[in-house]
N, C-alpha and C positions, 0 to 999 in steps of 0.2 A: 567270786560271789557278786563281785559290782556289775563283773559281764550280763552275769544272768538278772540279778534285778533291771537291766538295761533294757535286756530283752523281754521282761514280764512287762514293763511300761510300755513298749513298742506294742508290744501283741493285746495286751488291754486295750488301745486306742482303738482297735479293729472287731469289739465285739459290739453288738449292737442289741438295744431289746427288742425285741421281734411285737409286740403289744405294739408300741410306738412305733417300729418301721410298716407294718402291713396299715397303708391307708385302702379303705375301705369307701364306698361312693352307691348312693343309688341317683344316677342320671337324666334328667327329665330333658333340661335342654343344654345343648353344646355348651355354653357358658360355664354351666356344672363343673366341670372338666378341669379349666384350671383356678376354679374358686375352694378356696382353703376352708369357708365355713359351711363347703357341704361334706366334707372329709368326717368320718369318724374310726374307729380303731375298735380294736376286738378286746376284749375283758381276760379273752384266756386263749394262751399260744404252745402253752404245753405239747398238746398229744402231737403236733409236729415239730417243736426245738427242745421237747425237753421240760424241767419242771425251772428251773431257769430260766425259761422264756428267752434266752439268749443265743441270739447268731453269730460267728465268729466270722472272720475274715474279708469283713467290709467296714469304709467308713463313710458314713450319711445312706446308709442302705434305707431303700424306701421301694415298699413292693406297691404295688397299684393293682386291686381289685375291683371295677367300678361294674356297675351293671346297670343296662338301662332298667328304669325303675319297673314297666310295664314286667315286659317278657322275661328281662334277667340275663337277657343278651352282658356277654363277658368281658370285659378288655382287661390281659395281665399285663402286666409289664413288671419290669426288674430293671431300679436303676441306684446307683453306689457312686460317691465321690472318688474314692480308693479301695485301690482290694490288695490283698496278700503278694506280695512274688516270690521269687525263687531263693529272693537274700534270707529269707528266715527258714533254714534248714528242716526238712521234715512236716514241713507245718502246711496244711492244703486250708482254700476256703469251705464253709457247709455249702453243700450243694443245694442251694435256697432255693430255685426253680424247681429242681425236682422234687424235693416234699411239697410245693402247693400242687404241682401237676397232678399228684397221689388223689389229691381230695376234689379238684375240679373236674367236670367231665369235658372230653371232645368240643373240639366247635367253638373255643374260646379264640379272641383277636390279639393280638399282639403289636394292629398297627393301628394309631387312633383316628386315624382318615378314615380306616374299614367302620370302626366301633359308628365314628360319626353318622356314618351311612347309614349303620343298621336303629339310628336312631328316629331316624327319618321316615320308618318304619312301623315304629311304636303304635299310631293311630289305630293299625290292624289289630291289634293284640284287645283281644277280649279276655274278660273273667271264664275262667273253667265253672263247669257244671251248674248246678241251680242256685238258685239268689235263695236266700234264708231270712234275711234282716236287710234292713236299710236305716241308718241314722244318721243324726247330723250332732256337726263340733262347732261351736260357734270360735275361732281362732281371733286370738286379739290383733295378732302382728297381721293378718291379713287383712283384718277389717268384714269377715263372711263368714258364713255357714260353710263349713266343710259335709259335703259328701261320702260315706264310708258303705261298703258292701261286704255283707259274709256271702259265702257260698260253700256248699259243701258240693264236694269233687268226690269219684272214686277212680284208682289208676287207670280201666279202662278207657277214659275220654281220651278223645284224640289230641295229642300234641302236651298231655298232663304228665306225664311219665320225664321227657326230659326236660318240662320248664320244671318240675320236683328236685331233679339231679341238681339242678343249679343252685334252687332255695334252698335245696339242705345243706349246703358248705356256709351258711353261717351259723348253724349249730355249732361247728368246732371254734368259733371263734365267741359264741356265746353262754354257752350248756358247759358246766366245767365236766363230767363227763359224759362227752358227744357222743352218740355213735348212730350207723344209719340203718337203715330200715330195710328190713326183704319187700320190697313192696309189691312183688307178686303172689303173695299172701291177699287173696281177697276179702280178710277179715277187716282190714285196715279202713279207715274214713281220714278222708281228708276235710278240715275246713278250711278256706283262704280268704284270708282279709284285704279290701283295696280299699284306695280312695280315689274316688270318679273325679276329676278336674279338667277341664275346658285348655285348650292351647289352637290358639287363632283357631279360635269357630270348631273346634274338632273336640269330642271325648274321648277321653285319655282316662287308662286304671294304671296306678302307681300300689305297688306292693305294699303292704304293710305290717304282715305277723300272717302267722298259721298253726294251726292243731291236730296235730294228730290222734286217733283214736281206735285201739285194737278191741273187737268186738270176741270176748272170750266165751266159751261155752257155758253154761250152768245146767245141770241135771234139773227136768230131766228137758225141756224147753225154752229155755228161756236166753239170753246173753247178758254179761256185764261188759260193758264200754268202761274202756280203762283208758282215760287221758295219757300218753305216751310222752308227746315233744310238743311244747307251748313255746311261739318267740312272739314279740314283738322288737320289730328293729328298734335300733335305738334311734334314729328323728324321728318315732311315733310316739315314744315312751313317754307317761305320765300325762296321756289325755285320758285316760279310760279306757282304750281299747280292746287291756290286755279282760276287764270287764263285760265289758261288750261281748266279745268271743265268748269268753267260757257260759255265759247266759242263754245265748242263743243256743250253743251246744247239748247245755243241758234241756232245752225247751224241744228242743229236736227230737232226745231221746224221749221225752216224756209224754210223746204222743205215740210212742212203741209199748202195745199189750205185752212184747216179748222182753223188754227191758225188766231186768231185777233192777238194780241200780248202778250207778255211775260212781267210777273210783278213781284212782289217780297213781300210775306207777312211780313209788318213790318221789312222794311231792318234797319239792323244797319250802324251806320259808316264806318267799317270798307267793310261791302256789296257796300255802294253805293260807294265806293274807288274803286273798284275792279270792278262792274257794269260800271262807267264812264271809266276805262281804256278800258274794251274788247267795249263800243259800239263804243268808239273813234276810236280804231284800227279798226272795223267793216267799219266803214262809210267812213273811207279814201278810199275805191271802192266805192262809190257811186257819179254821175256827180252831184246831188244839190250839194254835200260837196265842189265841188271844190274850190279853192283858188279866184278863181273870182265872183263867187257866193255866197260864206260868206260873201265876204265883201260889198256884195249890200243887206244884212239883211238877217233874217229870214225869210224865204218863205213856201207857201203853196206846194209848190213843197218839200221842204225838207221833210217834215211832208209824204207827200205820199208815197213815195220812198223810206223812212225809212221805215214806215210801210207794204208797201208791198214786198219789198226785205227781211226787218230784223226784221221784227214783232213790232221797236221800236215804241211806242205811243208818240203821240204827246209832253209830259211834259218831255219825254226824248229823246226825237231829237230835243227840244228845248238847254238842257245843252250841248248836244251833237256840235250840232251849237257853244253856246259861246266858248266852249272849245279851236276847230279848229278857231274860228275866232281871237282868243288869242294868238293863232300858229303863225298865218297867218299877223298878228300886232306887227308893228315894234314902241314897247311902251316906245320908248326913242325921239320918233317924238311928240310932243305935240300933236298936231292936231288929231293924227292917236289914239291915246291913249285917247283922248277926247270922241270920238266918239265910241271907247267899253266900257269908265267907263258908258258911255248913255244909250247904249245899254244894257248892266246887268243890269242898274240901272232903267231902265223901266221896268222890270220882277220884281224885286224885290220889287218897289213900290206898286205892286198889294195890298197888306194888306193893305199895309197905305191908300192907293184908299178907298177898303171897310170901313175901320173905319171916312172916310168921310162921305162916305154914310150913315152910322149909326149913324152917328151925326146928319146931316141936317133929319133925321129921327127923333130924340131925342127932337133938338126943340118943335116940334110939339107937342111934348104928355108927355114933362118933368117939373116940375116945374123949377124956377130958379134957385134955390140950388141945384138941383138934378143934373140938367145940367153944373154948375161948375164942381162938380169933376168929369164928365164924361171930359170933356175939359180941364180939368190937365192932364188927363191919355193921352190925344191925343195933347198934348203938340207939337208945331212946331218944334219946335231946338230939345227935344229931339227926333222926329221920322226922323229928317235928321242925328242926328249921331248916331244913330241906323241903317240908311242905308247905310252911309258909312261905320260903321264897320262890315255891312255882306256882302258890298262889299267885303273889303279887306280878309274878311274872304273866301269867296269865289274864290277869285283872289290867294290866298295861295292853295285853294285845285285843280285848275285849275290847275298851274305852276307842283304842283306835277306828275298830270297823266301825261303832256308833257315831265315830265324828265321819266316820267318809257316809256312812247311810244317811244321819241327817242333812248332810247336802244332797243326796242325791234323792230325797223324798220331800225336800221342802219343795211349798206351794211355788215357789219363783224359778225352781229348775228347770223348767224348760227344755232349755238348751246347755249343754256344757260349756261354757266359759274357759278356754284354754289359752294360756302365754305363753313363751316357749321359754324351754327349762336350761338352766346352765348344766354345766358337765357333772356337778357336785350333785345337783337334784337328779339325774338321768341313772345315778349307780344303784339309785333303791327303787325305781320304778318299775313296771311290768316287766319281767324279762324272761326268764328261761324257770317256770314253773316247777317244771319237772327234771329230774337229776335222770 
C-alpha cells in the first residue's frame, strides 16, 4: 500500500493545469515575445483535456500560442521541465501537441526566428471588407486617444477565410461551449474589430474581438440575423468594445427593409448584460420611450416602433420598457415604487399563470395522490417568494445597465476614459456573449 501511495505522489507531480500551462500572446513587437505581462491564459480548457482541465505527464509544461496581433500569423511551441519515462510502468504522457494541432490550422511556426520574420510583415496586413464605425478610447496608461475599426467581412474576400481559421481557435479557449462554423454557408456575416496604431511612421491593425451572425429565413421575405459567436480578447476587455460592436451591428441591420429583427443564439449573461445596455441607449430616440409614455405602461406602440426602427422584438422592447420606466421612477415615493414592483411583477407571473393552468388540467385526468405532489410543487407561498426574489434579482440587473447608461450619456462623455484592468476585473468583462 506504501509502494502505491509512493507512486500516486510521483505521478501527481507530472500533471499540470492546462488553463495555466497554455500561454497565449497577441504580438505587436519582437519584445512581446519574452515579456510575461503580455501573456494571458484561456478561461476554458476542457473540450481538449477534459473537464479537469488537466495534462498528465509533464512538469512546468508550458504550451506557447502567440500570434502576430495584425494577421494572426502562429508560433506553437511545446516546452516541459520533466516528462514521464519508462520507470513508471504502463503510464505514457497526453499527447499535448496533438490535441492543439486538431484545432489549429496549417501554416503555423514552430521556430521563433521564422514567427520574428513574419512579424516584420505586419505593416501589409489590412482590415478585411468595409469599415462600419470608427471610434476612439481615450487609454490612461498610454496617455492618447486609441483608434478602433469595425468592419463587416463576408467569406468570399480574399485572404478572410484563413485569417477566420486562425481567430477562431480562441473560441475554445474562451466560449465554454465552442464550436466552429461551416463558413461556406453564405448566410453567415462577419464583423471584425481592430485597433489602428502607428509603429515607426507605419499603420498597423491589431485584432481585437469579432461577431458572428447567421442570417435565417422568415416567411415569406424577410431574414432574422441571429448573433452566433461574440469575443472580445481579453487585453481589450472592459473598455466598451464588446458595446461598441454589438451597436454597430445592430445599426447595420436596421437599415435592411428585409430585416424582421435581430436575436441572439443561446445568449449568456454576460450577452444579455451588454444586449440590455445598447437597446436601452438605442431606444432613448424613440417617442414610445418617452418619459411620459412609460409611465402610462407598455404599449403596442412601443413594440412597433422598436421593431420597425431597431429590429427590437416584442420580449425585448418589453425589458427594454421596464428598464427606462425604472429610470424614469422616483423609488423612494411609495406609491410610484408600487406601481413598477406591479408592473415587472405581472411579466414575471406569466410561469406561475401556466402552472395554474396545468393544474386545473391535472384535476381532470389525475388520481388524488398523483395530484398532491403535483400541488406541493405549485405550492402558494413558495411561488410568491420565488417571485419576489426574481424581482429583486431583476431590479439588481436593471439598476446596473442605468449606472453604465449614465455614464455613457452624460454631457462630459466624450470620450471613453479607459485604465487597464487587473486580472479580477478582466473575468466579468465583455467576453464570449453567446454560448
Amino acid at each position: 500500500m506504501a509502494a502505491v501511495n509512493d507512486m500516486e505522489k510521483k505521478l501527481a507531480e507530472f500533471k499540470c493545469d492546462t488553463n495555466e500551462a497554455i500561454c497565449l500572446k497577441l504580438v505587436r513587437f519582437q519584445e512581446d515575445i519574452d515579456d510575461e505581462s503580455t501573456t494571458f491564459h484561456p478561461e476554458y480548457s476542457h473540450q481538449l483535456f477534459g473537464d479537469d482541465e488537466v495534462s498528465f505527464g509533464y512538469k512546468g509544461l508550458q504550451i506557447q500560442l502567440y500570434y502576430s496581433a495584425g494577421n494572426l500569423s502562429t508560433l506553437f511551441k511545446v516546452k516541459y521541465t520533466a516528462r514521464v519515462t519508462d520507470k513508471f510502468d504502463c503510464v505514457e504522457p497526453d499527447e499535448v501537441e496533438g490535441k492543439i494541432r486538431e484545432i489549429i490550422p496549417a501554416g503555423f511556426y514552430c521556430n521563433t526566428d521564422d514567427f520574428i520574420s513574419v512579424l516584420e510583415k505586419e505593416a501589409n496586413f489590412k482590415p478585411f471588407g468595409s469599415l462600419q464605425h470608427t471610434y476612439k478610447v481615450h487609454n490612461v496608461e498610454a496617455g492618447e486617444d486609441l483608434t478602433y475599426q469595425i468592419h463587416k467581412v463576408d467569406i468570399s474576400c480574399p485572404g478572410f477565410r484563413e485569417y477566420h481559421e486562425r481567430l477562431q481557435t480562441f473560441l475554445m479557449w474562451f466560449i465554454e461551449t465552442a464550436s466552429y462554423i461551416e463558413v461556406d454557408d453564405d448566410r453567415w456575416d462577419f464583423f471584425l474589430l481592430f485597433e489602428k496604431y502607428n509603429k515607426d511612421g507605419e499603420t498597423l491593425y491589431a485584432t481585437v474581438g469579432y461577431m458572428t451572425v447567421y442570417n435565417y429565413y422568415v416567411y415569406p421575405d424577410k431574414t432574422r440575423p441571429r448573433v452566433s459567436q461574440m469575443l472580445i480578447l481579453p487585453p481589450f476587455q472592459g473598455e466598451g468594445h464588446g458595446a461598441q460592436l454589438l451597436e454597430t451591428v445592430h445599426k447595420y441591420y436596421c437599415s435592411s427593409p428585409k430585416v424582421q429583427d435581430i436575436t441572439a443564439e443561446d445568449p449568456s449573461e454576460n450577452y444579455v448584460k451588454l444586449r440590455d445596455f445598447v437597446l436601452v441607449k438605442l431606444c432613448l430616440s424613440l417617442q414610445s420611450f418617452s418619459s411620459e409614455k412609460l409611465l402610462q405602461g407598455f404599449s403596442d406602440e412601443m413594440v412597433t416602433e422598436a421593431r420597425e426602427k431597431l429590429k427590437i422584438n416584442k420580449k425585448h422592447a418589453r425589458r427594454v420598457y421596464e428598464i427606462l420606466r425604472l429610470r424614469n421612477t422616483d423609488m423612494s415615493d411609495e406609491e410610484k415604487a408600487r406601481e413598477f414592483r406591479l408592473e415587472v411583477k405581472k411579466r414575471l407571473y406569466g410561469p406561475y399563470r401556466k402552472n395554474q393552468r396545468e393544474l386545473a388540467k391535472m384535476q381532470k385526468c389525475l388520481r388524488p395522490e398523483e395530484l398532491a405532489s403535483h400541488v406541493n410543487q405549485m405550492d402558494t407561498t413558495l411561488q410568491h417568494e420565488e417571485l419576489e426574489k426574481s424581482y429583486q434579482d431583476v431590479l439588481v440587473e436593471y439598476r446596473r445597465v442605468l449606472e453604465r447608461l449614465a455614464q455613457a450619456v452624460s454631457p462630459t462623455a466624450v470620450t471613453q476614459s479607459v485604465e487597464p484592468l487587473g486580472a479580477e476585473h478582466r473575468q466579468t468583462a465583455e467576453r464570449s456573449p453567446c454560448r
